[in-house]
SEKEPA-922795 format. One record per residue (C-alpha): residue in one letter; chain; y, x, z. Coordinates in pm, 1 decimal, always signed. Example, Ala and Ser with C-alpha at 12.3 -4.5 7.8 and 13.67 -1.06 7.14 Angstrom:
<torzas>
A / A / -450.0 / +1230.0 / +780.0
S / A / -106.0 / +1367.0 / +714.0
</torzas>
This chain:
<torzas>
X / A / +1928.1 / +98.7 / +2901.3
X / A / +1969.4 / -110.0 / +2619.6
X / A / +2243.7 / -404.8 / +2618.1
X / A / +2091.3 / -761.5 / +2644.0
X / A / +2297.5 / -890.3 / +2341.3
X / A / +2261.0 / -1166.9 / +2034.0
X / A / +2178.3 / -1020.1 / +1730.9
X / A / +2333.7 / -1186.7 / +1410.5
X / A / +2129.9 / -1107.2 / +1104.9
X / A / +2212.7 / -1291.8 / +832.2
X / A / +2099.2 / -1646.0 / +900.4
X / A / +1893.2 / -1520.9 / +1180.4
X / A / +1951.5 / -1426.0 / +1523.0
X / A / +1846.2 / -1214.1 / +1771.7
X / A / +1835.1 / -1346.8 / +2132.0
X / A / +1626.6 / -1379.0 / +2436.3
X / A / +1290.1 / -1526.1 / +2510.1
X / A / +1337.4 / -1869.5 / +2658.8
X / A / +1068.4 / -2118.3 / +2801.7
X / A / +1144.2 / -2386.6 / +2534.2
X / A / +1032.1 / -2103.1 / +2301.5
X / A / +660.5 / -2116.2 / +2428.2
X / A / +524.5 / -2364.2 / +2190.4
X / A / +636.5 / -2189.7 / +1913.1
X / A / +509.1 / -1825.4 / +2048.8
X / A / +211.7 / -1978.0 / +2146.3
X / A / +105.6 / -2123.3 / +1796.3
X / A / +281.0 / -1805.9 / +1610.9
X / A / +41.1 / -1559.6 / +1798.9
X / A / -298.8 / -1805.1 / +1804.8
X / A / -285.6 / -1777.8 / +1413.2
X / A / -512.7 / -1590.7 / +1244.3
X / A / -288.0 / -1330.2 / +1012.6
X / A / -124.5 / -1231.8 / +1351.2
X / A / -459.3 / -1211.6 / +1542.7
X / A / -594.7 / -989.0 / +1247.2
X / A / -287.8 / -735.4 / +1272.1
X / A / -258.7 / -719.0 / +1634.2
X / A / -563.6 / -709.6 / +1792.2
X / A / -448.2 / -636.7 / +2125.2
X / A / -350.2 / -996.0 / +2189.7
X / A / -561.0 / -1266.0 / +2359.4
X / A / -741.7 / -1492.2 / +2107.3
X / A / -698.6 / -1752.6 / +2168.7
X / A / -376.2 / -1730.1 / +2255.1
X / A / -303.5 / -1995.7 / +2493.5
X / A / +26.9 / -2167.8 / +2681.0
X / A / -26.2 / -1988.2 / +3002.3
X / A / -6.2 / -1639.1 / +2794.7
X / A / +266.3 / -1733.3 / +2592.4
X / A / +453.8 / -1855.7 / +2918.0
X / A / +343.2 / -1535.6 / +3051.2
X / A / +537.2 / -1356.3 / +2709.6
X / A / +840.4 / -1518.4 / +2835.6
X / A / +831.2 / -1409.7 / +3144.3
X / A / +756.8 / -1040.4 / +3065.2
X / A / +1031.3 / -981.4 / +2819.0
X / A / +1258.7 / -951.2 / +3139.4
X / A / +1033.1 / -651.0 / +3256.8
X / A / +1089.8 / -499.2 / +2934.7
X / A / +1428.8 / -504.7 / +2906.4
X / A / +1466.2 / -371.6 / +3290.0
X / A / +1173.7 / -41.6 / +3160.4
X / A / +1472.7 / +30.2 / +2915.4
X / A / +1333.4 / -165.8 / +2577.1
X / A / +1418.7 / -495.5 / +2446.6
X / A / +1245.7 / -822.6 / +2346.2
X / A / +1412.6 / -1069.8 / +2077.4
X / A / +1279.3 / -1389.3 / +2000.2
X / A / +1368.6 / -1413.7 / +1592.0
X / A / +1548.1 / -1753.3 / +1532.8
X / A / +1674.7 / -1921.2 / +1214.3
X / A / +1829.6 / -2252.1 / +1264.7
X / A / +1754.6 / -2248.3 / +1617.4
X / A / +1399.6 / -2277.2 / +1571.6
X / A / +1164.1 / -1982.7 / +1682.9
X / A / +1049.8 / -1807.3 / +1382.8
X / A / +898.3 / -1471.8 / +1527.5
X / A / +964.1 / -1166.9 / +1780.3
X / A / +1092.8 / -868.0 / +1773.9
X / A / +993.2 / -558.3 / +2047.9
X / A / +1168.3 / -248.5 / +2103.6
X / A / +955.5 / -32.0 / +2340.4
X / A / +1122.9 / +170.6 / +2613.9
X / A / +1301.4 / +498.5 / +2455.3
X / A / +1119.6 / +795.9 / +2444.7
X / A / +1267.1 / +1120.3 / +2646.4
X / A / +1406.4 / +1264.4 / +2405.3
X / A / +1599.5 / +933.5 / +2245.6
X / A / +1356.6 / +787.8 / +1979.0
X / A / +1297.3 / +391.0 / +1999.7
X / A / +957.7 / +248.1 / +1828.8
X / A / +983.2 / -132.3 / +1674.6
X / A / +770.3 / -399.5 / +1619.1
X / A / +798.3 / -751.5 / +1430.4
X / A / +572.7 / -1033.0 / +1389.9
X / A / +692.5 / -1346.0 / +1206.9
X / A / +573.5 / -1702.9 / +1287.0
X / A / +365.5 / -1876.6 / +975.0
X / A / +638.7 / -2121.8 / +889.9
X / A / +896.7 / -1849.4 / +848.4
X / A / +667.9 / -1599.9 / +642.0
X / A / +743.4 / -1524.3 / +228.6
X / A / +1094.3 / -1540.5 / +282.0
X / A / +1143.0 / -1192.7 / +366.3
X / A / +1234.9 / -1237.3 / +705.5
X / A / +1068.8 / -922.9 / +872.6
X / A / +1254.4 / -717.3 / +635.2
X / A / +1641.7 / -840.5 / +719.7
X / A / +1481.0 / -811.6 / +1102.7
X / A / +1378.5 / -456.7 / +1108.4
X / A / +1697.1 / -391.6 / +948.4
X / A / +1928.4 / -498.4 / +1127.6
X / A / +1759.2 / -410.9 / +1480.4
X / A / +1741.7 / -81.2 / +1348.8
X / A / +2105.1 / -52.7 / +1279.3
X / A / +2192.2 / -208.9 / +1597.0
X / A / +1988.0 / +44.1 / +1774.4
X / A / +2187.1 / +302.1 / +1548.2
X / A / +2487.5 / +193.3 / +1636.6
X / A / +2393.8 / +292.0 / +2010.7
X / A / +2320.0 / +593.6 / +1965.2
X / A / +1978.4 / +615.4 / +1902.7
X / A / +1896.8 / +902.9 / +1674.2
X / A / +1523.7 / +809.5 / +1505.7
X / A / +1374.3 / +446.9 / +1478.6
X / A / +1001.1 / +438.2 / +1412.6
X / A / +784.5 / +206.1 / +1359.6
X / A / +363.6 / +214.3 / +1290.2
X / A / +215.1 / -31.0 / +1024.9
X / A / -133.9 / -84.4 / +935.9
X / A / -251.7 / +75.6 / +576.8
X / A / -375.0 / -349.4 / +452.6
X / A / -33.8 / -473.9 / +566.9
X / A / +131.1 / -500.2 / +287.8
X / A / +379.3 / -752.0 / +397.0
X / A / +465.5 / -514.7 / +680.2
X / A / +434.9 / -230.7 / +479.2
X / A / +706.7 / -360.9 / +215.8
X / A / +940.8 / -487.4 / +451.0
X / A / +951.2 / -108.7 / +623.4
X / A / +1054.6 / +28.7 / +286.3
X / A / +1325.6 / -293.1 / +247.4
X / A / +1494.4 / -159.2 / +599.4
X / A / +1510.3 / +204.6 / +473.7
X / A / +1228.8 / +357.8 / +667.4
X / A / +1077.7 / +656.9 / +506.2
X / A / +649.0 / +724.8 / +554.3
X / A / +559.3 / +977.5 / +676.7
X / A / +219.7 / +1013.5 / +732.5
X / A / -88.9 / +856.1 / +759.7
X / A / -276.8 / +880.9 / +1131.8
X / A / -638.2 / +827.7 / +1010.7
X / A / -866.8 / +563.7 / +1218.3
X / A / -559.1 / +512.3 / +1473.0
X / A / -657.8 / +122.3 / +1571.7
X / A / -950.0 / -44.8 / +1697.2
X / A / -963.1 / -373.5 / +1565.7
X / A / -1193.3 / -663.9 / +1754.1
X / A / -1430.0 / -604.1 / +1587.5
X / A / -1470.9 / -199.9 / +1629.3
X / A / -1332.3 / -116.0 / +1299.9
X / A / -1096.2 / +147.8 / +1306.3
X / A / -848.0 / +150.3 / +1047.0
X / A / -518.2 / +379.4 / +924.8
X / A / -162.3 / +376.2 / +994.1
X / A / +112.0 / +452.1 / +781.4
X / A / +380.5 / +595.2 / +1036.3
X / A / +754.1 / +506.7 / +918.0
X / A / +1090.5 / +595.9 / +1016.2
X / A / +1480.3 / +591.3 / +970.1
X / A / +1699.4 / +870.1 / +1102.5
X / A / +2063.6 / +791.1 / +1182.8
X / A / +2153.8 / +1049.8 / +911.0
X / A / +1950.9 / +871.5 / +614.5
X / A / +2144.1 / +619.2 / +388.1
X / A / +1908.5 / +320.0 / +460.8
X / A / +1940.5 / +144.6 / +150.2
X / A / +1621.8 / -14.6 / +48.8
X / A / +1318.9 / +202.1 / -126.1
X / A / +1276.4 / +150.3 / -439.0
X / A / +924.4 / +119.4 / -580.8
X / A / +812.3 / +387.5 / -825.1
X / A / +529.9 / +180.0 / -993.7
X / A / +604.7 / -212.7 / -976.4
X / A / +319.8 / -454.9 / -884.9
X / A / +212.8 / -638.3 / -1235.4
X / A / +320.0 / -953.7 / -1128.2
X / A / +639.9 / -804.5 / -982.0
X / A / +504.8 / -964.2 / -611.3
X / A / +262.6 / -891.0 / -362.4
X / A / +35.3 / -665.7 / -568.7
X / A / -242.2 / -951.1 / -697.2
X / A / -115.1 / -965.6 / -1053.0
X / A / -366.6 / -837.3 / -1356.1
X / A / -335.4 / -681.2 / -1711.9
X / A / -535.8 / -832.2 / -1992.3
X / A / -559.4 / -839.6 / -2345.9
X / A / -773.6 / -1118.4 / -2390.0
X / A / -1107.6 / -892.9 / -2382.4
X / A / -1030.1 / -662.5 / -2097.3
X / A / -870.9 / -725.2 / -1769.6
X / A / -786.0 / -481.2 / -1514.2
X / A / -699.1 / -594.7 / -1171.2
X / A / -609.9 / -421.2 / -835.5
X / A / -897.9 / -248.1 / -705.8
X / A / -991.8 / -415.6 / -348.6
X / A / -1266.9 / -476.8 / -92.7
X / A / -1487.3 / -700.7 / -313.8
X / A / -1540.9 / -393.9 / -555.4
X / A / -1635.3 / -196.1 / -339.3
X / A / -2002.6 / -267.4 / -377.9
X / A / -1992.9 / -229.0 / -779.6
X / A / -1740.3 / +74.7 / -717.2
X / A / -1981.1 / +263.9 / -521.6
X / A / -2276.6 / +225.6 / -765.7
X / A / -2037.2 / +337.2 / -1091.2
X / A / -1962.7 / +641.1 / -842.6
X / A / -2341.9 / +696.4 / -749.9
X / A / -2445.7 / +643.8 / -1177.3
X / A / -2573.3 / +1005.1 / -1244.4
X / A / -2404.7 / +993.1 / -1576.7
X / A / -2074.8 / +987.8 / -1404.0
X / A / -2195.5 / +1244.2 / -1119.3
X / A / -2231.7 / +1482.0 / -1402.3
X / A / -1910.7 / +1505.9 / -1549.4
X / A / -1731.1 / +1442.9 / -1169.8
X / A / -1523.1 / +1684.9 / -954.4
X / A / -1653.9 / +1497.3 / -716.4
X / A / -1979.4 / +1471.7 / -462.2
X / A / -2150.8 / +1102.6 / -455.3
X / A / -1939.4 / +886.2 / -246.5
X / A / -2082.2 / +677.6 / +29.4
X / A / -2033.9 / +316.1 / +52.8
X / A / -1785.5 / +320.6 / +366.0
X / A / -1640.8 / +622.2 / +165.0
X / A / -1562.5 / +350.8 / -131.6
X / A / -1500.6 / +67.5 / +141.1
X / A / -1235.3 / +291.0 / +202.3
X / A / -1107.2 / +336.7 / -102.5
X / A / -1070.8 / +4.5 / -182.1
X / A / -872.5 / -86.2 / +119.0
X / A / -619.6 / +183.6 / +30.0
X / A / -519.3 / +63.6 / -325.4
X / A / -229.8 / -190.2 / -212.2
X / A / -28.4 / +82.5 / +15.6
X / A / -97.0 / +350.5 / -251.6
X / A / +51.5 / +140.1 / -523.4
X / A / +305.3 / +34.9 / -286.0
X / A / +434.4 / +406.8 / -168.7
X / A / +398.1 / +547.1 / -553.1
X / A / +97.5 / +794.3 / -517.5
X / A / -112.6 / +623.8 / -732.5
X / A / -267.7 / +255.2 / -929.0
X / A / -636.0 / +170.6 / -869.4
X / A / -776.8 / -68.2 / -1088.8
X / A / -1076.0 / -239.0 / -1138.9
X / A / -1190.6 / -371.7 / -1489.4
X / A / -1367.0 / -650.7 / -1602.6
X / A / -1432.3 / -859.4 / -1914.0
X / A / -1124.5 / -1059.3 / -1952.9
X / A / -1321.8 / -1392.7 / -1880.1
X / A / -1445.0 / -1252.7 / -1526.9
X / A / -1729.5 / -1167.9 / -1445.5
X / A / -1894.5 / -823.1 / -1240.1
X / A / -1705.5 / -512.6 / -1190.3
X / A / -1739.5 / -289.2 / -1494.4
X / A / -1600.9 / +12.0 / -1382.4
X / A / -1231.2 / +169.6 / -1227.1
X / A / -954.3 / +317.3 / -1356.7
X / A / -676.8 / +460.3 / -1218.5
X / A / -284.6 / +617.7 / -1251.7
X / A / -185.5 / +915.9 / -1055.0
X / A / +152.8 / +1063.2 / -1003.6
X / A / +104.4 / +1376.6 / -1041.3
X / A / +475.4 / +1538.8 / -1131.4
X / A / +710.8 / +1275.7 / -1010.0
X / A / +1024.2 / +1500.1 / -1066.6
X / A / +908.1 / +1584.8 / -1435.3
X / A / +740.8 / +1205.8 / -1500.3
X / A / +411.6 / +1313.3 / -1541.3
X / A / +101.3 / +1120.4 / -1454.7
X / A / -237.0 / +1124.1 / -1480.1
X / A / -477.9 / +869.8 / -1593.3
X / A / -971.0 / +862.0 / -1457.0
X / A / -1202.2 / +644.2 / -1532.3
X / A / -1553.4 / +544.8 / -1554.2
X / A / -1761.9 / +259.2 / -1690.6
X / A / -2074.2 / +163.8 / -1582.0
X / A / -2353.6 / +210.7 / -1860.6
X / A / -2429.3 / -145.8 / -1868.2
X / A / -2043.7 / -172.5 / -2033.5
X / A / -2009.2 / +87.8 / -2286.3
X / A / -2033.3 / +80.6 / -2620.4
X / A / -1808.8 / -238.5 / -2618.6
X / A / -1457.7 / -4.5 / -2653.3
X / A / -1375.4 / -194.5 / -2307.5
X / A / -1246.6 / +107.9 / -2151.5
X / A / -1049.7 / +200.1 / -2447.5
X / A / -900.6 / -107.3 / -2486.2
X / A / -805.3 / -68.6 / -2085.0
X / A / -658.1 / +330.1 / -2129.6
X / A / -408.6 / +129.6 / -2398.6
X / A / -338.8 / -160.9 / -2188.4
X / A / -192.1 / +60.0 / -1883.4
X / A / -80.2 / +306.3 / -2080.2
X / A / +119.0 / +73.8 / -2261.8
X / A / +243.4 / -85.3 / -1927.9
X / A / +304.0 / +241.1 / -1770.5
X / A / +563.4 / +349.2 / -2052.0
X / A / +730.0 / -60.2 / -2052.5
X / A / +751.8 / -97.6 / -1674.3
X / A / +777.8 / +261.9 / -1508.8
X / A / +994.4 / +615.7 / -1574.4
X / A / +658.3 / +802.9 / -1666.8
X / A / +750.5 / +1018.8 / -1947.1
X / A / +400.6 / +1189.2 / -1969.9
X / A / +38.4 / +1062.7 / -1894.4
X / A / -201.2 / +1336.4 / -1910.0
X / A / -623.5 / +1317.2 / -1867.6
X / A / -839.5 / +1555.2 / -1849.4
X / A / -1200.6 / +1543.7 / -1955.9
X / A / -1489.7 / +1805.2 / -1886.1
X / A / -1587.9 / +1961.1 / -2256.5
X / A / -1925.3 / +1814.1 / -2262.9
X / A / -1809.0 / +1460.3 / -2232.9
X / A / -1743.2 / +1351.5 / -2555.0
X / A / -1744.2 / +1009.2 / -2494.9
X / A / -1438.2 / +1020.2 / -2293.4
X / A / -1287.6 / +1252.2 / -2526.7
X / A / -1308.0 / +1001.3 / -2787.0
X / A / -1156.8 / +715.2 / -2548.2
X / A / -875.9 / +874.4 / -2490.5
X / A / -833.2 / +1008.3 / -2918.7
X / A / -918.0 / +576.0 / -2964.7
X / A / -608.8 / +501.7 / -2697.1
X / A / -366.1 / +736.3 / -2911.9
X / A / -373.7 / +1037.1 / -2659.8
X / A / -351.5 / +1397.1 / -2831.1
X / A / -540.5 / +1671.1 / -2727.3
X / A / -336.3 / +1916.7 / -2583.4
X / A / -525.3 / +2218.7 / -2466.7
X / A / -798.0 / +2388.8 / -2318.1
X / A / -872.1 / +2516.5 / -1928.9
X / A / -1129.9 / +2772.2 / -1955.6
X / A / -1360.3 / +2709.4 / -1659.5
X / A / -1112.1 / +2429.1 / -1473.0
X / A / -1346.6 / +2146.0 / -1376.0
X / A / -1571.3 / +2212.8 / -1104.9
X / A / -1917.0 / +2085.9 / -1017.2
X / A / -2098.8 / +1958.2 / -695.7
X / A / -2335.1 / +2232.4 / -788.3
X / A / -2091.7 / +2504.5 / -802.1
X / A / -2099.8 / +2541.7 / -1181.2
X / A / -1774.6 / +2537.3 / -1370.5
X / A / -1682.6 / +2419.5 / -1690.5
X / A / -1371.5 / +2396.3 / -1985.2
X / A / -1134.6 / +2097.0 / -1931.6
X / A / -1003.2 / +1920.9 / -2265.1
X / A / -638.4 / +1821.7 / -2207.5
X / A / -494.2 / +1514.6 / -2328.2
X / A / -144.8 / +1405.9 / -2385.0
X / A / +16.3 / +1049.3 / -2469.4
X / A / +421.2 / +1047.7 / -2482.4
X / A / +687.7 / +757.1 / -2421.8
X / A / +725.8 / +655.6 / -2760.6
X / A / +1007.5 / +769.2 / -2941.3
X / A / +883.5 / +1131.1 / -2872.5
X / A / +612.8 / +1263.2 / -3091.6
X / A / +371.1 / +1586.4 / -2942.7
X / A / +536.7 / +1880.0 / -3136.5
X / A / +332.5 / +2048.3 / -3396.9
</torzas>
């Protein structure tokens, strides 16, 4: 059974539920981010329930868990749950923050150091399970140490029926636990809402109010022809869309959306995939709606990340690859100041089953011309 001690984080602590803490828990878990990530609470969230919180956290520490309110200053600024250990010695974590206390990275120094305390008593593996569109969550797992480790597909029901992903995280007694570093950096160095423009072309993260304009550029037949890929659905894209913030965040890959620079519909996606982290490679798609060619937008947006990828990120290599026939994107990518590199005989496949000859293209950190 865990000790019922005060945690000391920093200029936060750790303690006990308390009844003069009901106000606080009551208007913390009525608001609407917190309602949206944990579903399984009463909405509205009223005084009797949050009394009722209080008065509960006993019964988990007595079933072999523990239940922190999260203070700074003495004023309640979230909780903090440890569900009962698991036979064989693993201990699960939770964290919500109150409004007033959020953007300050509190959930981060929390999940920290209730990790290491649990560490520190023996506990071998802390886990914890955070939704795939919460980012905040989702960054301040990687600023504790915990490693992903999967993704448990349609896991939660939200109120509304929705199911959506999990990202399941952990930290092992025997991992260093310094904070994860993030392969490919946000534009705006923040929370992933930044943009790239050159004054013509802007390209933006790809999220849920694409998705409409996304799944018509995937559905174009002009871009079903020279596509690896079947049509995608609309929930397929919906999807999609919802993924591009924890994809970014864990270093698989950037999904962007470009427009004119002066706003405006969704012209069509492109996107940056890690494809050889070890050797710096990566790998830039993309398609344009026909509405927007002929305008060299999509050149001018191949540049634009290019050019960020080799200012802001350890890439050493970006690579595309472009089915022979489409000459159009061949010439993008010559315009951008890729090389080609090669050809795949028969390497890009077809919904139909045909195959056909990839055109490799190469564009190197500067400093490094492609050898003759």
């Amino acid at each position: 059974m865990l000790p019922r001690e005060v945690i000391a984080v920093g200029p936060l602590v750790l303690r006990v539920p308390a009844d003069e803490d009901a106000e606080a828990v009551r208007a913390t878990c009525d608001d609407p981010l917190t309602a949206r990530y944990l579903p399984l609470l009463p909405s509205p969230y009223t005084m009797e329930d949050a009394h009722a919180y209080v008065r509960d956290a006993k019964s988990v520490w007595e079933a072999g868990g523990a239940e922190f309110a999260i203070t700074e200053g003495g004023r309640y600024a979230g909780s903090a749950s440890v569900a009962p250990l698991t036979p064989d010695g693993s201990a699960r974590i939770t964290c919500v923050v109150s409004p007033w206390a959020r953007g300050r990275g509190v959930a981060g120094r929390v999940a920290r150091g209730l990790t290491e305390w649990l560490l520190d008593r023996g506990v071998e593996r802390v886990e914890a399970d955070i939704e795939l569109e919460n980012l905040p969550a989702l960054r301040a797992a990687c600023r504790a140490g915990f490693t992903a480790e999967g993704r448990r597909r349609d896991a939660r029901a939200l109120r509304d029926g929705r199911r959506v992903d999990l990202i399941s995280f952990a930290r092992l007694a025997r991992d260093q636990g310094g904070p994860v570093e993030q392969a490919l950096p946000f534009f705006d160095g923040g929370f992933g809402d930044g943009a790239l423009t050159d004054g013509v072309v802007r390209l933006a993260p790809l999220t849920l109010e694409h998705a409409a304009g996304f799944h018509r550029m995937m559905n174009e037949p002009s871009v079903v022809r020279h596509s690896a890929a079947p049509p995608a659905g609309l929930d397929d894209c919906e999807r999609r869309c919802r993924a591009t913030a924890y994809l970014w965040l864990s270093g698989q890959r950037i999904e962007l959306a470009v427009t004119e620079a002066d706003g405006g519909a969704f012209a069509g996606h492109l996107q940056l995939i890690v494809t050889h982290p070890v050797f710096g490679e990566g790998m830039i798609g993309y398609s344009l709606l026909p509405e927007f060619r002929g305008r060299g937008l999509m050149t001018r947006a191949v540049r634009l990340l290019s050019d960020w990828v080799f200012a802001h990120t350890s890439l050493h290599r970006l690579v595309a690859g472009t089915d022979a026939a489409n000459t159009e994107s061949q010439a993008v990518l010559r315009r951008a100041g890729f090389d080609r590199e090669g050809t795949r005989s028969q390497f890009f496949p077809h919904p139909d089953g045909r195959r056909s000859d990839e055109i490799t293209w190469l564009r190197l950190r500067p400093g490094r011309p492609l050898s003759p």
